[in-house]
C-alpha positions as CSV (number, residue, x, y, z in Angstrom):
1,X,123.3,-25.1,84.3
2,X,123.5,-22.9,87.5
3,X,122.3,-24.1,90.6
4,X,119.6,-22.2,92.2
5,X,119.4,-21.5,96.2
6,X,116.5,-23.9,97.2
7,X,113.6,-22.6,99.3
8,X,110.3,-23.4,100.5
9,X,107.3,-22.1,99.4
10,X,105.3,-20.6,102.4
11,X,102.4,-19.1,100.4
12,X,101.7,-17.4,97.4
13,X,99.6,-14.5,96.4
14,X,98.5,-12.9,93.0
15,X,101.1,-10.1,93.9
16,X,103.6,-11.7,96.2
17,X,105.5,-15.2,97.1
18,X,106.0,-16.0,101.0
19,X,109.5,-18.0,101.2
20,X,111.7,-19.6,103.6
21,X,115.5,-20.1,102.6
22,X,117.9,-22.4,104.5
23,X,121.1,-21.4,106.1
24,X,123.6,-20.1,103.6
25,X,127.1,-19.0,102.5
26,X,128.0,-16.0,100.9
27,X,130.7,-14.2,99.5
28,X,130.3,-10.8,99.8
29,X,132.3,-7.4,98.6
30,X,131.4,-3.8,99.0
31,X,129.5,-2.7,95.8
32,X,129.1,0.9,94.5
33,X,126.5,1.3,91.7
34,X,128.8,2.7,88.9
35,X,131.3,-0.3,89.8
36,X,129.2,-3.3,90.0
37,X,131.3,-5.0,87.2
38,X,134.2,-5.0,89.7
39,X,132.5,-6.0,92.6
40,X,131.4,-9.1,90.4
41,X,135.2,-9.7,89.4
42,X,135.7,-9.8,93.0
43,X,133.4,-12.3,93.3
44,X,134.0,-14.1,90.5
45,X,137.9,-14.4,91.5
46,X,136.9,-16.0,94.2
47,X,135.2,-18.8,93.0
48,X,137.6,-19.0,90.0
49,X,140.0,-20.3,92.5
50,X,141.1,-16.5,93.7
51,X,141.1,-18.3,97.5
52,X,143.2,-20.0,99.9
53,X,143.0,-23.3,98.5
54,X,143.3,-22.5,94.7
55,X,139.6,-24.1,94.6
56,X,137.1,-23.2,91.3
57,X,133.9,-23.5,93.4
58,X,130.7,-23.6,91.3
59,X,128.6,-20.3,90.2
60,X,125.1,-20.3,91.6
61,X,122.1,-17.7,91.4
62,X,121.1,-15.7,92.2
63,X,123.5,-12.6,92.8
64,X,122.5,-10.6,95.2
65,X,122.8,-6.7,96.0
66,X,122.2,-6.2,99.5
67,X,121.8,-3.3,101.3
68,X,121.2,-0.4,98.5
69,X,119.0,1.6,101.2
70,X,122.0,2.7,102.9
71,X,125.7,3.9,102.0
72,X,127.0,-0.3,102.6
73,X,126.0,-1.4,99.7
74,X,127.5,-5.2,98.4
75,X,126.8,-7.7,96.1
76,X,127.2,-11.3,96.7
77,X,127.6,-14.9,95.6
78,X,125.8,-17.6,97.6
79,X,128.0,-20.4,97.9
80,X,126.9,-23.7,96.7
81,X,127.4,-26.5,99.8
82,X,131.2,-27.6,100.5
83,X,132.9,-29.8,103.3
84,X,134.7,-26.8,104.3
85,X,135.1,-22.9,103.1
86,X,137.9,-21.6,101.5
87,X,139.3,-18.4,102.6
88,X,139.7,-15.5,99.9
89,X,143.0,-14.2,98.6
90,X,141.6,-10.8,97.8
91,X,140.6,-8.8,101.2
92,X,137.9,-6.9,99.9
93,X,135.9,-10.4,99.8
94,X,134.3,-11.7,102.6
95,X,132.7,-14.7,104.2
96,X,129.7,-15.0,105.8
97,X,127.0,-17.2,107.4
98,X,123.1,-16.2,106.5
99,X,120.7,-18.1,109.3
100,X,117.8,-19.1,107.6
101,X,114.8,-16.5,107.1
102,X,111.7,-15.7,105.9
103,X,111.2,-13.7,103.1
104,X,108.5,-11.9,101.0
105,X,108.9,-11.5,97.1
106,X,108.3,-9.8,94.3
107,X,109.7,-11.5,90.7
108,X,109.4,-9.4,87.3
109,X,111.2,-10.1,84.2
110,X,113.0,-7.5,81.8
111,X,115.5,-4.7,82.7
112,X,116.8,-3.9,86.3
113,X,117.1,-0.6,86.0
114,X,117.7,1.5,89.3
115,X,114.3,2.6,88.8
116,X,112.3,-0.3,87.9
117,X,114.1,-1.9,91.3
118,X,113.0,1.3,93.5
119,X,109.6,0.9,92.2
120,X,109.1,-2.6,92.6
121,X,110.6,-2.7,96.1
122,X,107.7,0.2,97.2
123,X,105.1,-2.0,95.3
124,X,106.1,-5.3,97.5
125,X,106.3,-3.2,100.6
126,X,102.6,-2.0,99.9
127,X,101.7,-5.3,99.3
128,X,103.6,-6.8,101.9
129,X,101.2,-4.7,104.6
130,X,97.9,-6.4,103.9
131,X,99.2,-10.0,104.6
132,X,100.2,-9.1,108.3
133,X,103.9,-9.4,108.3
134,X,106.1,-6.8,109.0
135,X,109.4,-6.3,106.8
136,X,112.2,-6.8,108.6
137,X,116.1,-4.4,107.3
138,X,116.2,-3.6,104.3
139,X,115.4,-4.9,100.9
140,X,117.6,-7.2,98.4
141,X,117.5,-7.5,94.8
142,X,118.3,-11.4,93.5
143,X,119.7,-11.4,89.5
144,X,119.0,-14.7,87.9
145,X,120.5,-14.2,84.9
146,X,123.8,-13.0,82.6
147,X,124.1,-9.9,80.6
148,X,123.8,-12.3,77.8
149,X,120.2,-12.7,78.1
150,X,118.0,-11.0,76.5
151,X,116.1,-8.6,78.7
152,X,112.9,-10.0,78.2
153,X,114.2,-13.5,79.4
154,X,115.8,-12.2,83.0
155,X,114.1,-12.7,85.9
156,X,114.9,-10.3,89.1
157,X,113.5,-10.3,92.0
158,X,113.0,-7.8,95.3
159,X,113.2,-9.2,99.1
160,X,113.0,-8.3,102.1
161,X,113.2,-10.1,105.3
162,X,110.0,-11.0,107.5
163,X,108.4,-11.5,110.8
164,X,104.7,-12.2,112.2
């Protein structure tokens, strides 16, 4: 079973959930939408002991795409907690610190398509105005699941940073 990132439940609404996620570790890689499968096998190197210390560190969800507003786009792994962070092998992955944040969020099951995620992420910014916090960069997507699952069965979710 994959470990999920925790979080804590700030408040929940018939449209979206208010959450605040600890500090965490990601590996990240730039990611460009027709070559998503090899920013995930740069990932998944990684943690399949494609770093400094030959180490398989566990998978955990979700995977994130960060940044698809803007020409940066990447994709990453969160890290699950270790005594100490291996360094990658492959130079195109890298390491980073996320401080802990708030975040508003919209969840849908079925297929991510590129246009299902732009609608959804105008839906949760709409919805994200009447409950008096203001989103803060630009929005994520989370992927729960494996193309192995049946589309029905996935659960995806849009998130953007927030502030009072």
């Amino acid at each position: 079973m994959v470990k999920k990132v925790p979080y804590d439940k700030l408040k929940k609404t018939k449209q979206i959930e208010l959450r605040h996620y600890p500090e965490i570790t990601i590996a990240k890689t730039a990611s460009l939408e027709a070559r998503d499968d090899q920013a995930f096998r740069r990932l998944f190197g990684y943690i399949n002991k494609g770093n400094a210390e030959q180490k398989k560190i566990k998978m955990t969800a979700p995977v994130l795409h960060l940044n698809h507003g803007t020409a940066n786009k990447e994709m990453a792994f969160v890290l699950p907690k270790l005594d100490s962070v291996p360094a990658p092998t492959d130079g195109h992955v890298r390491i980073e610190a996320v401080p802990a944040h708030d975040y508003a969020v919209l969840s849908f099951k079925g297929r991510a398509t590129k246009e299902r995620l732009e609608r959804k992420k105008r839906t949760l910014l709409k919805r994200l105005e009447k409950t008096g916090f203001v989103p803060v960069g630009e929005a994520e997507y989370a992927f729960y699941n494996g193309p192995a699952v049946p589309p029905m069965l996935r659960k995806n979710e849009v998130r953007v940073k927030i502030r009072e």
